[in-house]
Structure formats: structure tokens, C-alpha cells
C-alpha positions as CSV (number, residue, x, y, z in Angstrom):
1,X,28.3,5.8,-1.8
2,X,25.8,8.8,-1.1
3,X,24.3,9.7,2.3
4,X,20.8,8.3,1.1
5,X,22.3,4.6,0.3
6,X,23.8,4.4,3.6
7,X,20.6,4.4,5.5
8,X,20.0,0.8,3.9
9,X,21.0,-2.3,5.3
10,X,21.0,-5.4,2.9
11,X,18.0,-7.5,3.0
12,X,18.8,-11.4,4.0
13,X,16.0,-12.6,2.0
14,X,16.4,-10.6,-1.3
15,X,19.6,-9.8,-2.7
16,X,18.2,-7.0,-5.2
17,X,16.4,-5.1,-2.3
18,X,17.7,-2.9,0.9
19,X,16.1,-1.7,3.9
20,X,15.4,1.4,6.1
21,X,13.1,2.2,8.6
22,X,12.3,6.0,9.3
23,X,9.1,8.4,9.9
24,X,6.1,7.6,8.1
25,X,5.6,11.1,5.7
26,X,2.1,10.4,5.0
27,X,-1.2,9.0,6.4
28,X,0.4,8.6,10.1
29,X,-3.1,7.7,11.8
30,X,-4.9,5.8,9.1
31,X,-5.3,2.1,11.0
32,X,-6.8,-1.1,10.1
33,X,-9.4,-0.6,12.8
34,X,-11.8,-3.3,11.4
35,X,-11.7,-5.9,8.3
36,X,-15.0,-6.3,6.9
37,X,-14.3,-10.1,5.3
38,X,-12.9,-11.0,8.9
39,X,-15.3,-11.0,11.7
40,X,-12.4,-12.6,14.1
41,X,-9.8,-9.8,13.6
42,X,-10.9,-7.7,16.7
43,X,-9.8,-10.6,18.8
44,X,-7.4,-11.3,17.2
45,X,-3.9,-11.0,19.2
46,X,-0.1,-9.9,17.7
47,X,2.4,-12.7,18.1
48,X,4.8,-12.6,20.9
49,X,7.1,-14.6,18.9
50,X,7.1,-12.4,16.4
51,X,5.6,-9.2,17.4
52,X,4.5,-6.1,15.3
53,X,4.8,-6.7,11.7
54,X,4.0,-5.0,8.6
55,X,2.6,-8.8,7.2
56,X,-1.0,-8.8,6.2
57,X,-2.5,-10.7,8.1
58,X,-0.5,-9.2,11.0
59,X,-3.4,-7.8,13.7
60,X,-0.7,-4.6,14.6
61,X,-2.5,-3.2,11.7
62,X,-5.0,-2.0,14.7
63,X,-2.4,0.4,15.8
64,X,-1.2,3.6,14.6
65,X,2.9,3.3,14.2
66,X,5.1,6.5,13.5
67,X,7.6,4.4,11.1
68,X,7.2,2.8,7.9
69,X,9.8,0.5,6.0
70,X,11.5,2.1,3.1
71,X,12.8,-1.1,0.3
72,X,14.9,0.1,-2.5
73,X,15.5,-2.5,-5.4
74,X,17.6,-2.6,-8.3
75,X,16.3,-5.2,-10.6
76,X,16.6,-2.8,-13.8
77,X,20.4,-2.5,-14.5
78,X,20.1,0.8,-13.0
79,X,21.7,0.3,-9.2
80,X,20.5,1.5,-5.4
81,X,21.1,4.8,-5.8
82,X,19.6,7.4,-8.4
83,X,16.4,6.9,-9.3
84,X,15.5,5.8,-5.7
85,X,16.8,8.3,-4.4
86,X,15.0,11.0,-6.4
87,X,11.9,9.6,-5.6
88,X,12.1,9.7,-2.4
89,X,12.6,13.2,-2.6
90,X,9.6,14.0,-4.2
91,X,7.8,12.1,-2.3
92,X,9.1,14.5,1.0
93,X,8.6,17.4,-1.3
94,X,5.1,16.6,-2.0
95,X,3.6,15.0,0.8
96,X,0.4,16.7,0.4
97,X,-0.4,16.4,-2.7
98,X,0.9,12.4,-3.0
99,X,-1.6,11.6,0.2
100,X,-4.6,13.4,-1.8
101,X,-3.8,11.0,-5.0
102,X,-3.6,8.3,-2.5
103,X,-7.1,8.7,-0.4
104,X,-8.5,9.4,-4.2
105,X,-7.3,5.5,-5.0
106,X,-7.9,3.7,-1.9
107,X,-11.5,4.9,-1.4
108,X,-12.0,3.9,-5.2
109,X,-10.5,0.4,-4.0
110,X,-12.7,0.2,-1.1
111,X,-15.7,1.0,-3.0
112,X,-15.3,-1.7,-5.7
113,X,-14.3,-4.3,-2.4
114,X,-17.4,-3.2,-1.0
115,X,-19.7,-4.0,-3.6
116,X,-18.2,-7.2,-3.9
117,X,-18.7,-7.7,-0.3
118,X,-22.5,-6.8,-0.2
119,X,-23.6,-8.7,-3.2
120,X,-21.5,-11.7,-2.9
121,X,-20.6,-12.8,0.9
122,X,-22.7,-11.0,2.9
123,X,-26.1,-12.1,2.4
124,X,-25.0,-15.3,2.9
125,X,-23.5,-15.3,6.4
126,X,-25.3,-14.3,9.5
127,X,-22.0,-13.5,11.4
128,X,-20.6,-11.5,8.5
129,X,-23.9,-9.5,8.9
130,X,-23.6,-8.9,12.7
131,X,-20.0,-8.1,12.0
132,X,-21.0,-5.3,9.0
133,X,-23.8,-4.5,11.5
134,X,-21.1,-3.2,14.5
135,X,-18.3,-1.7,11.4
136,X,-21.6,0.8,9.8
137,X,-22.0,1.9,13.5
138,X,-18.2,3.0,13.9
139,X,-17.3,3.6,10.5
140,X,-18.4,5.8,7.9
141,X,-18.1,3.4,5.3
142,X,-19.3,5.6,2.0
143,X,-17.5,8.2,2.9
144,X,-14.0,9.2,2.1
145,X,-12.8,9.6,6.0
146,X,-13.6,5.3,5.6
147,X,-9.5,5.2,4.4
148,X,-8.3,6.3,8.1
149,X,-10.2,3.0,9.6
150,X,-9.9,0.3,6.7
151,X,-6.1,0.7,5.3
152,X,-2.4,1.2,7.5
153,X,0.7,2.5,5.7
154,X,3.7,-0.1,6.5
155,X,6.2,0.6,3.6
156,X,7.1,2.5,0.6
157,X,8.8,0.8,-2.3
158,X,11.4,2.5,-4.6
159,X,12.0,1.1,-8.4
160,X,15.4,1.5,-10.2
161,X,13.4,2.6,-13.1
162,X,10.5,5.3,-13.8
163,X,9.1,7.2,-16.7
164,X,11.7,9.7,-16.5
165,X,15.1,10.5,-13.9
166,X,12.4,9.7,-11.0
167,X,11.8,6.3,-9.8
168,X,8.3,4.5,-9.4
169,X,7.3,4.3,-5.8
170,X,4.9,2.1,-4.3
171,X,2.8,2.4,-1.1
172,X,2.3,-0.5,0.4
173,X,-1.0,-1.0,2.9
174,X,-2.0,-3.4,5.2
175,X,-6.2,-3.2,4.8
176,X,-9.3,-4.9,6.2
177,X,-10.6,-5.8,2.5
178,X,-7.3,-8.4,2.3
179,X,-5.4,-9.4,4.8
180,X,-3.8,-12.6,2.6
181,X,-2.3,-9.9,0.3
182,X,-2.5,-6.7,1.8
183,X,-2.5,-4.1,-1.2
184,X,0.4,-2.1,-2.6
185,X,-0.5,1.3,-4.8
186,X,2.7,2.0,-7.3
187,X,2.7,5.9,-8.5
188,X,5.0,7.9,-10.5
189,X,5.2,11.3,-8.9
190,X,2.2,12.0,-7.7
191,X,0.4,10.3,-10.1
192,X,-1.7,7.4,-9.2
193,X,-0.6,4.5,-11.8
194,X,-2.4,0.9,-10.5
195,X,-3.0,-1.0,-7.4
196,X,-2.0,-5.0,-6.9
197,X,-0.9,-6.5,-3.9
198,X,1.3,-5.5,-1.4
199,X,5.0,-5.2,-3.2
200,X,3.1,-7.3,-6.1
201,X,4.1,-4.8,-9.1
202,X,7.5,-2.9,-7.8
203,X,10.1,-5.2,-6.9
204,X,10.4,-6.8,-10.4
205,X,11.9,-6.0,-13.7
206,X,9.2,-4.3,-15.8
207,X,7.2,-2.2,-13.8
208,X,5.8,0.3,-16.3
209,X,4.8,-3.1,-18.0
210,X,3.4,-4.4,-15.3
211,X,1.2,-1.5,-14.8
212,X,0.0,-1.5,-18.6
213,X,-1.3,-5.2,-17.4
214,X,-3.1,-3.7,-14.4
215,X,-4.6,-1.1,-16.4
216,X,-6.2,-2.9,-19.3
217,X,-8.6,-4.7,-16.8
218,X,-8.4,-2.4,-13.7
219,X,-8.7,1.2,-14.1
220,X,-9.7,4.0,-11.5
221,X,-11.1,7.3,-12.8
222,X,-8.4,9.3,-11.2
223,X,-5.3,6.7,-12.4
224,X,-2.5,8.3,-15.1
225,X,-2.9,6.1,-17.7
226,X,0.4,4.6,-19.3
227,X,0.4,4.8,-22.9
228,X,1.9,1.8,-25.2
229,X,5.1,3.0,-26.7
């Protein structure tokens, strides 16, 4: 067993996935500091049964942590070990440029959640509107520097397969746009590949197939599309 494996401890609740908590490499101070669909969530208050989570709809988003969790799976026949591990080397290697790919997606995300929001919900409901009102004053909202206040990095997601020796990763993100699913970004490299839910598209067999899915109805300018083989 390698130095990396030993990190993880066995998760109770899934047998093909391990757990490890350690610095967050990217995005440290990006919180969920409002969510747009949710005029409540300022008041809202952490549970002291539960505390802190990286759930959803858990209202820590509002606060910067300084740890993320790190979930390797092996639901391709390929183990806990290799592919992981690379990945998470490149990640560390190429912070910079992995962060850049990300802001490039999630603004794109907010952008199309946005327009949603304006067209379809908010002319309807005059607290929505007060609520939009107070988030314009505080946020820059069509601006890129909107990620830091609308989106919080809780865990990074390994796959046991990847379009080469390197595993897909995902970046998983509580955010103000959806705090039922919360919204996971999976990347090969530092290439942007498609966006779902919050450990939606990496913790199953078939990811690169999964993504192809994504793709054919939901594609950003900046994604690496995957080509049918």
C-alpha cells in the first residue's frame, strides 16, 4: 500500500469510495455568501447536531474553511491507487492553471442560472426581488469576481479511470444557484469536461460516458469536448 492510499479511511456508507481530509489547493476564500433562489439562507443557522458540513443545503457554505474532502473510488476494475493518485498530483502541480479552467466554468454556470433566475422566478415574487435587490448591492453579479460570493469548494473527487494514466477529477461546490444538489464540475487534467450535481457524474462506472451525456445537451464554450470512439 503507497503513502497516498494510507491517507484514506474507508467510507461507512460506500464500500467503493475512501476518505481524506487535507488543505484545500484551490479557491480557499470563494464562499457561498448569498443564494439568489433562497431569500432565507442569510438567517439561516448550521445545525448543532450536526455542525459544519459540506451538504448542500448546509448554511457553513457562508464560511471560508481551509480543508476540503478528498473521495477516491474504484468502481472501474482499476483499484484505489494509480489513477487517483496521479491526479491528484496534477492537480498540486497545476493549481493555477486548474482554478483558471474552473472560474472559466462556474461563471458560465452562473450566467446560464442567472438568466433562468430573471426571466422565470423573479418577476414573479416580490421577496425574491427585495432579496436580488440587497445581492446586486454586495455582489458583482456579471462579473467574473461573482464565483468568490456564489460557489464554496468542499471536495475533490478522484475516478479509477481517465482518458489516459491520469484519473478524472471532480470539484465538487456547494453554490447559492442549488442548494438541493449543490454542483460537482468533473475535469480531466486541466481541462474542463461537464458540470452535474455534486458527485453526480464521478463516483460511478462510466464516467467518460457520462460526460458524452452531459455534453450533447449542455456544453460551455471553454469545455474539452469528448469525442465518440
Amino acid at each position: 500500500m503507497s503513502a497516498f492510499l494510507d491517507r484514506f479511511q474507508p467510507d461507512p456508507e460506500l464500500e467503493d469510495r475512501r476518505l481524506w481530509r487535507t488543505a484545500k489547493p484551490l479557491l480557499r476564500d470563494a464562499v457561498v455568501a448569498f443564494a439568489p433562489p433562497y431569500p432565507e439562507y442569510p438567517k439561516l443557522k448550521v445545525r448543532k447536531s450536526r455542525g459544519p458540513s459540506g451538504d448542500p443545503a448546509c448554511p457553513s457554505a457562508r464560511d471560508a474553511s481551509s480543508e476540503i474532502e478528498v473521495m477516491t473510488y474504484a468502481v472501474s476494475g482499476n483499484g484505489f491507487e494509480a489513477f487517483q493518485e496521479r491526479a491528484w498530483d496534477f492537480i498540486l502541480a497545476h493549481t493555477t492553471a486548474i482554478e483558471a479552467a474552473l472560474r472559466t466554468k462556474l461563471f458560465a454556470w452562473h450566467n446560464k442560472q442567472m438568466g433562468r433566475f430573471l426571466e422565470e422566478d423573479l418577476p414573479h415574487d416580490k421577496a425574491l426581488q427585495k432579496y436580488w435587490r440587497e445581492i446586486e448591492r454586495q455582489v458583482p453579479v456579471a462579473e467574473p469576481s461573482a464565483v468568490d460570493r456564489l460557489f464554496k469548494l468542499v471536495g475533490v473527487g478522484l475516478a479509477d479511470s481517465g482518458l489516459d494514466d491520469i484519473g478524472f477529477s471532480s470539484f465538487e461546490f456547494q453554490t447559492g444557484w442549488d442548494r438541493d444538489h449543490g454542483l460537482g464540475v468533473v475535469m480531466h487534467r486541466d481541462r474542463v469536461l461537464a458540470a452535474g450535481g455534486l458527485t453526480e457524474l464521478i463516483g460511478f462506472p462510466g464516467v467518460a460516458e457520462a460526460v458524452k451525456a452531459v455534453q450533447a445537451y449542455d456544453l460551455d464554450e471553454a469545455d474539452f469536448v469528448l469525442q465518440d470512439s
